[in-house]
C-alpha positions in Angstrom: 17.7 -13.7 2.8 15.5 -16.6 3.3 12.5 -15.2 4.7 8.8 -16.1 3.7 6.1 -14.1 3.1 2.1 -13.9 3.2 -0.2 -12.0 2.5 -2.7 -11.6 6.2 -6.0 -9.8 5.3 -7.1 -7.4 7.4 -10.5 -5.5 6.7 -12.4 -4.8 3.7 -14.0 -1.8 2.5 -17.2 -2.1 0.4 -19.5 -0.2 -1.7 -22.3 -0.9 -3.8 -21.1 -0.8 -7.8 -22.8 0.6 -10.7 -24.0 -2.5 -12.0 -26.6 -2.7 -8.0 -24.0 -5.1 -6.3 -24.5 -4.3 -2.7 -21.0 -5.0 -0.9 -19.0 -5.3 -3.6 -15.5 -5.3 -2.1 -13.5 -1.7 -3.5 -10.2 -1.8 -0.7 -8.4 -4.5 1.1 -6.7 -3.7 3.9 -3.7 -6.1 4.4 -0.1 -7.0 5.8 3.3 -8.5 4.1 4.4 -11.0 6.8 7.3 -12.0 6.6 9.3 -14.5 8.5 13.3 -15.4 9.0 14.0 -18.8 9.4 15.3 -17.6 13.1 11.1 -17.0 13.7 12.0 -13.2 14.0 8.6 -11.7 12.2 7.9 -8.2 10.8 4.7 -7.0 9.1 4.1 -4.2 6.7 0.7 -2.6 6.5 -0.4 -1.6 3.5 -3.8 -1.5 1.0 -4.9 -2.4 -2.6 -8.0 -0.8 -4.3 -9.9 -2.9 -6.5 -12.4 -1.9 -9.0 -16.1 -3.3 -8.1 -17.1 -3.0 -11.7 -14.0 -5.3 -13.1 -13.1 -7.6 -10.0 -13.6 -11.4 -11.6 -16.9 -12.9 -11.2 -18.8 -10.6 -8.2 -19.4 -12.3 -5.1 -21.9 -11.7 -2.1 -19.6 -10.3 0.8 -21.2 -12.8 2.8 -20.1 -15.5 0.9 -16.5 -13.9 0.6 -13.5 -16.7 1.7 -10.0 -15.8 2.2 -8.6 -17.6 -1.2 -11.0 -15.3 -3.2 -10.2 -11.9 -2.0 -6.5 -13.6 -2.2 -7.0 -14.2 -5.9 -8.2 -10.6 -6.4 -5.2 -9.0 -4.5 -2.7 -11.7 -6.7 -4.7 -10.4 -9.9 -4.6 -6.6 -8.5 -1.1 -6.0 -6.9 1.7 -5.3 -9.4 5.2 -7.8 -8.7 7.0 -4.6 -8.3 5.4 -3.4 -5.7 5.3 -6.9 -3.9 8.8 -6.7 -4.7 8.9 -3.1 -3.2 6.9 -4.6 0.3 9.3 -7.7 0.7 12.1 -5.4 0.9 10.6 -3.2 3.5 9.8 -6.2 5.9 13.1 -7.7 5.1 14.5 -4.4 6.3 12.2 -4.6 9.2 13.6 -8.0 10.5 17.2 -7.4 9.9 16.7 -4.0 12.1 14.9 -6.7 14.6 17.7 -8.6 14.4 20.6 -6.2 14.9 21.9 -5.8 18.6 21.6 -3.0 20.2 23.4 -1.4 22.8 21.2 1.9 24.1 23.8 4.6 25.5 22.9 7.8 26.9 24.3 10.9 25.3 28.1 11.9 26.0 26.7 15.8 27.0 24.2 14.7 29.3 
C-alpha cells in the first residue's frame, strides 16, 4: 500500500511527579492517520503512557510544543506496535475503499 501516516495529538493527561514537577505529561492521547494516495483517510485512536519521572529533560506544560511531546511518543512507542496501528488504518481505508452494494435480506 502506499499510504502515509502521522502521528495527530489529541489531549494530554498530566500529573505532578515525585521529583515536584507540576504538569508533568503521564498519557498522550493520539491518532494514526493515515492517508491513500486516492485522499481516502482513516484514523486510529489510540494512547501511550509515559513515565513523568524518566520522560527526557522535563518541560513546563505550558511550554510544551508539538515536536516535543512527538519526540517522547517516537522514544515511547514500540515499532511493533506502530507496525500493529498502520495495519489497522490500512485496513480501515481499504474497507473505505471497497464498494458496497447494501441489499435488504432475502426473508424480509
Amino acid at each position: 500500500m502506499s499510504n502515509q501516516y502521522y502521528k495527530d495529538i489529541v489531549s494530554l493527561e498530566t500529573v505532578t511527579s515525585s521529583g515536584g514537577n507540576e504538569g508533568a505529561v503521564k498519557t498522550v492521547y493520539w491518532d494514526l492517520v493515515g492517508t491513500h494516495t486516492d485522499g481516502t483517510v482513516a484514523r486510529f485512536k489510540t494512547m501511550t503512557e509515559l513515565s513523568p519521572e524518566t520522560t527526557e529533560g522535563f518541560v513546563a506544560f505550558e511550554s510544551l510544543t508539538a515536536n516535543t511531546v512527538l519526540g517522547w511518543l517516537d522514544a515511547a512507542v514500540a515499532t511493533s506496535y506502530l507496525d500493529e496501528c498502520e495495519g489497522i488504518v490500512d485496513l480501515i481505508i481499504e474497507d473505505k475503499r471497497t464498494e458496497k452494494t447494501p441489499r435488504a435480506i432475502p426473508w424480509a
